[in-house]
C-alpha positions, 0 to 999 in steps of 0.5 A: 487499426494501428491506433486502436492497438496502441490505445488497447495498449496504453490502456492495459499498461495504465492499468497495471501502472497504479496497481499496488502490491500484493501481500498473500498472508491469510487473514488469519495470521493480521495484526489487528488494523487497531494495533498495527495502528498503535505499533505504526505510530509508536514507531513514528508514523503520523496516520492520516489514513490507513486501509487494507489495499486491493492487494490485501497489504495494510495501507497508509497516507501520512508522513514518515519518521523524517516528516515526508508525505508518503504512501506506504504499504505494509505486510499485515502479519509483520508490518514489513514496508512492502512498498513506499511512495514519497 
């Protein structure tokens, strides 16, 4: 019993370990994904991908203004770093 409850916890605690953020903005206040794009490069960013993430934030995998791979997510009204992963 111990090990199906150590199990049952490691599993919910996994889960949530790669959950991204959440960014509560409505749709409607977006930059659109193309500008962002061009606002994201012009500030330095080199895009490999960009998505919108489960959690409703834009999302990048490329690299950095220093040139470091990183993951990033941005608040999609404003383009504020919500979250950064080296």
């Amino acid at each position: 019993m111990k090990t199906t409850v150590a199990a049952i916890a490691l599993t919910v605690t996994a889960g949530t370990a790669f959950a991204g953020p959440a960014c509560n903005v409505p749709e409607a206040q977006w930059l659109k994904q193309d500008d962002a794009k061009a606002k994201l490069t012009a500030q330095g960013y080199e895009i490999k991908t960009f998505k919108v993430s489960k959690g409703k934030c834009y999302e990048i995998y490329g690299k950095d203004k220093a040139g470091k791979k990183v993951e990033i997510y941005f608040d999609p009204a404003t383009l504020a770093i919500v979250k950064q992963e080296s």
